[in-house]
C-alpha positions in Angstrom: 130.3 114.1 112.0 132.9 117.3 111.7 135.6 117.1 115.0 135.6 113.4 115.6 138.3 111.1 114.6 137.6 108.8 112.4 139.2 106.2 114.9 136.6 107.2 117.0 135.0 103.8 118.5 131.9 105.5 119.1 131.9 106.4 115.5 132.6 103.4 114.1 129.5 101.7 116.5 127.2 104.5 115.3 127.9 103.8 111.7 127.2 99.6 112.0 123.8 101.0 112.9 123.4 103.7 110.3 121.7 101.7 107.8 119.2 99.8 110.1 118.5 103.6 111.3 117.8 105.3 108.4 115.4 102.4 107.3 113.7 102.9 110.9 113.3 106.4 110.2 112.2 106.5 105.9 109.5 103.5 106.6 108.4 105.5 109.9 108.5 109.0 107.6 108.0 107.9 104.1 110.8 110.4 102.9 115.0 109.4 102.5 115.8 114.0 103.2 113.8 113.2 106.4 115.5 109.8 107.3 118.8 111.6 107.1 117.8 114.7 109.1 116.7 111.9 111.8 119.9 109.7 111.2 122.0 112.9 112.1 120.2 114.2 114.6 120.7 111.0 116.6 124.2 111.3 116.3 124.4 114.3 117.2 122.8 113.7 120.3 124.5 110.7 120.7 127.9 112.6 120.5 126.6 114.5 123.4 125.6 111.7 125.6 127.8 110.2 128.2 128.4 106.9 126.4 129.3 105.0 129.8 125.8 105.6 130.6 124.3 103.1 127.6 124.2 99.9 128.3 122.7 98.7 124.4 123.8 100.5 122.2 121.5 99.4 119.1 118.2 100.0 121.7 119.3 103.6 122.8 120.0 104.4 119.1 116.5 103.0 118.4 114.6 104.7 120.9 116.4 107.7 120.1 115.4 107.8 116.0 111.6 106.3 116.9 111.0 109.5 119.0 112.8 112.0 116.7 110.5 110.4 113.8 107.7 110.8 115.8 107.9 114.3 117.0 108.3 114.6 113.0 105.1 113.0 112.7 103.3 114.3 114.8 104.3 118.2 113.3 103.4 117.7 110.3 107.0 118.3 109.0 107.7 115.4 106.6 108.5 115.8 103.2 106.5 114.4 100.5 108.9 111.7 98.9 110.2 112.9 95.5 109.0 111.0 92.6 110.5 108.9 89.9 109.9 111.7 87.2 111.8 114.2 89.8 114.5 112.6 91.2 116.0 109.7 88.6 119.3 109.2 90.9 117.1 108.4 93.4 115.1 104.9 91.4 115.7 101.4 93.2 115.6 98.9 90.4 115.8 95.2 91.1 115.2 92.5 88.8 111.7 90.5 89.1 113.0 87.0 90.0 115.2 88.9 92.5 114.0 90.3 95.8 111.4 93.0 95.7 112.2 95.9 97.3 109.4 95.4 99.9 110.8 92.2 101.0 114.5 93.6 101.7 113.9 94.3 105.2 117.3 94.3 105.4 118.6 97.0 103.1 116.5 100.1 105.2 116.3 101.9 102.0 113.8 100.3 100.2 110.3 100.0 100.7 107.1 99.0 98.8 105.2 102.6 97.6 102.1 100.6 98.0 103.0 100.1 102.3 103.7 103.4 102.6 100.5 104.5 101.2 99.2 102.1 103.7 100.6 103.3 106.2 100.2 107.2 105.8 96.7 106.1 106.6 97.4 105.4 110.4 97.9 107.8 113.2 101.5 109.4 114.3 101.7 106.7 117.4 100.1 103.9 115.4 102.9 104.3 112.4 106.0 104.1 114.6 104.5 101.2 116.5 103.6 99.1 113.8 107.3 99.7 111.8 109.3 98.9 115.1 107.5 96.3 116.2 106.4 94.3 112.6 109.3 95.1 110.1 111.9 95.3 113.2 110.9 93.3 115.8 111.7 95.7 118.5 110.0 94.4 121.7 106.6 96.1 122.5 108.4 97.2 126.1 110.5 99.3 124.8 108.5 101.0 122.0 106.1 101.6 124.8 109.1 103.7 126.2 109.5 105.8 123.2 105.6 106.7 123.3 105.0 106.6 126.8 102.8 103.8 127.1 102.4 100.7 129.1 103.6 97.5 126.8 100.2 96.1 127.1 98.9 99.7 125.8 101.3 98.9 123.1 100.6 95.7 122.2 96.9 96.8 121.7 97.8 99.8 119.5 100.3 97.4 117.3 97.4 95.1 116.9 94.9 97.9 115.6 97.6 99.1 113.6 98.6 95.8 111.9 94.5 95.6 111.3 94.2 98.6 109.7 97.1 97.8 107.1 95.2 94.4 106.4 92.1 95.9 105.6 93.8 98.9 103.6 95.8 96.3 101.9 93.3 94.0 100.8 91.3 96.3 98.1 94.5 96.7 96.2 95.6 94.5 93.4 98.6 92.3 94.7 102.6 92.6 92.5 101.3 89.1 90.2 98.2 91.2 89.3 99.3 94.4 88.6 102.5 92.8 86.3 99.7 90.8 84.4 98.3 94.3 83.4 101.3 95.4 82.8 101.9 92.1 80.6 98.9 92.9 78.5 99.7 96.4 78.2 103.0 95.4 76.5 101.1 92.4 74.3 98.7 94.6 73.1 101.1 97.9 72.4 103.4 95.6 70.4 100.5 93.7 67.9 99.0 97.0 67.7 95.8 96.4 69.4 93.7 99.3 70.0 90.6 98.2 71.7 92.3 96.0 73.9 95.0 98.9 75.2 92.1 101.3 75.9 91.1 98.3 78.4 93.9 98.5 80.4 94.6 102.2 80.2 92.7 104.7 82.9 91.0 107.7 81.1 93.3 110.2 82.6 96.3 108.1 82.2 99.6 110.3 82.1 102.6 108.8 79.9 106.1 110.2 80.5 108.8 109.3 78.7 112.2 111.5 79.6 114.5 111.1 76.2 117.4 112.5 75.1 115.7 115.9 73.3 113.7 116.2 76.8 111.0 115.0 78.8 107.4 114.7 76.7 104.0 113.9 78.7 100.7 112.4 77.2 97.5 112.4 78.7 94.8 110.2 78.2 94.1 106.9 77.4 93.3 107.5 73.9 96.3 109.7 72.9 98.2 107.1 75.1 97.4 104.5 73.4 98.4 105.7 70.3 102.0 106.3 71.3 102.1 102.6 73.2 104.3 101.4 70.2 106.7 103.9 71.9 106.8 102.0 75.2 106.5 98.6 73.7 109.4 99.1 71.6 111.7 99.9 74.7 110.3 97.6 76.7 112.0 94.6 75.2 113.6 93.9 78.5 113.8 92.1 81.5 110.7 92.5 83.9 111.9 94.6 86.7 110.3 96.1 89.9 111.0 99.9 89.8 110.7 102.2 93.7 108.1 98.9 93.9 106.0 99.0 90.7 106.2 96.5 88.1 108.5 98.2 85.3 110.8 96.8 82.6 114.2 97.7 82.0 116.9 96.9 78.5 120.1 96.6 78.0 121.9 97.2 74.8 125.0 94.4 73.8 127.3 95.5 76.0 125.7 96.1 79.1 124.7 99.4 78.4 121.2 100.2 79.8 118.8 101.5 77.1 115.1 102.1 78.7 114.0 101.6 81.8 110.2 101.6 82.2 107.8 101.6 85.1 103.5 101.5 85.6 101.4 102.6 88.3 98.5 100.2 88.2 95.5 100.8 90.4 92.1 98.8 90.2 93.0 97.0 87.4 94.3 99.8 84.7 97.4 101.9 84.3 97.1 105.3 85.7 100.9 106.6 84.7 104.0 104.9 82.6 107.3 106.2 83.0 109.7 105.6 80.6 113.7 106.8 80.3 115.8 106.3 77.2 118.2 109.1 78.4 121.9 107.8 78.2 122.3 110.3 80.8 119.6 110.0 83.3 119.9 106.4 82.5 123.8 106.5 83.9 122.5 108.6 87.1 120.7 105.6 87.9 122.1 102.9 90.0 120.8 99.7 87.7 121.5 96.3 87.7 123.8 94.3 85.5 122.3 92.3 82.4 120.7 89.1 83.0 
């Protein structure tokens, strides 16, 4: 926002949006670099506008970042999101009798992996109608503006959205059940029981644990299994929910954080474990306080 003055009202009424914005724009995109290249591009064409002329500013701001993320859409330029192992600074850890990420509506940031997934599944049009209209409550009038359909048009094309997210939703394990694996993961890694991690491990599980001597990757349940003792021993946490997968994270006696941990569970067995005991990467991370 170079050559405005930071007494600028328009600035400061941009900014009291800025958060409900970008999380318009990452759940519509799946991606926080694309959020913020829609986030500024809004502004930028909001510093161009003739703000007399905007009667709400919250809608026009809206509109503006619905359209922007759907031109992105519909190009095929988004950005595939950058993954734990890739991008530590990046993890949202919250605690697991706190809110889950998905549920923080709120917070614009933060979103279940498992709804985006979801919702990569639906077309360009369908995507931005279902985030503003479900997780925002924008009125189906006016996201019928941004795509250039009648609201009744809209309505109807929310609807087959929001059935097309039930039905991709309900084939997948829900948080209670995937945590249970992860619970008899941990059992079974810390009494040393074989048989019974090889039941919960995928065959092409991948296990990678970033330490301080660098980052080391096992394949395959069997060789994973044999270094579980690894993960059990640093998971003697708290229960956490890591970028929205169950995960475990430790702190040592004074409230520094010692291992964070987090499982990809699908159908019922683990398919990768990540696990940090870097002090460094560890510090890059923005983690909760002991419990």
């Amino acid at each position: 926002m170079s050559g405005t003055h930071p007494t600028d009202p328009i600035v400061g009424a941009f900014e009291a949006h800025r958060d409900r914005l970008r999380g318009v724009a990452y759940r519509v995109l799946g991606s926080h670099a694309d959020a913020e290249d829609v986030v500024q591009e809004a502004w930028l064409r909001l510093s161009r506008q003739d703000t007399g002329t905007i009667d709400n500013l919250g809608g026009w701001l809206t509109t503006v970042v619905g359209r922007i993320s759907l031109d992105v859409l519909r190009s095929g330029r988004t950005r595939p999101e950058i993954s734990l192992d890739d991008q530590l600074s990046e993890v949202t850890v919250t605690l697991a009798d706190a809110p889950a990420p998905e549920e923080l509506v709120a917070l614009g940031d933060s979103v279940g992996l498992a709804l985006l997934t979801v919702l990569d599944s639906l077309r360009p049009d369908e995507r931005l109608a279902f985030v503003l209209h479900d997780v925002f409550a924008v009125p189906h009038g006016e996201i019928g503006t941004i795509l250039g359909k009648s609201t009744d048009a809209t309505k109807m094309l929310t609807s087959r959205a929001r059935r097309k997210v039930r039905n991709a939703q309900q084939p997948t394990s829900t948080g209670r059940q995937r945590r249970e694996v992860v619970q008899a993961f941990l059992a079974a890694a810390g009494a040393g029981q074989f048989e019974q991690l090889l039941e919960v491990l995928h065959p092409e599980v991948k296990f990678t644990v970033h330490t301080p001597n660098g980052t080391f990757v096992t394949l395959g349940a069997t060789e994973v299994a044999t270094r579980a003792r690894v993960a059990a021993g640093a998971a003697r946490g708290h229960a956490a929910t890591v970028n929205g997968l169950p995960g475990v994270i430790s702190w040592s006696e004074d409230g520094t954080p010692l291992s964070l941990l987090a499982f990809t569970v699908a159908a019922g067995r683990i398919t990768e474990i990540t696990a940090v005991t870097d002090p460094a990467e560890l510090a890059l991370m923005d983690l909760p306080d002991p419990v």
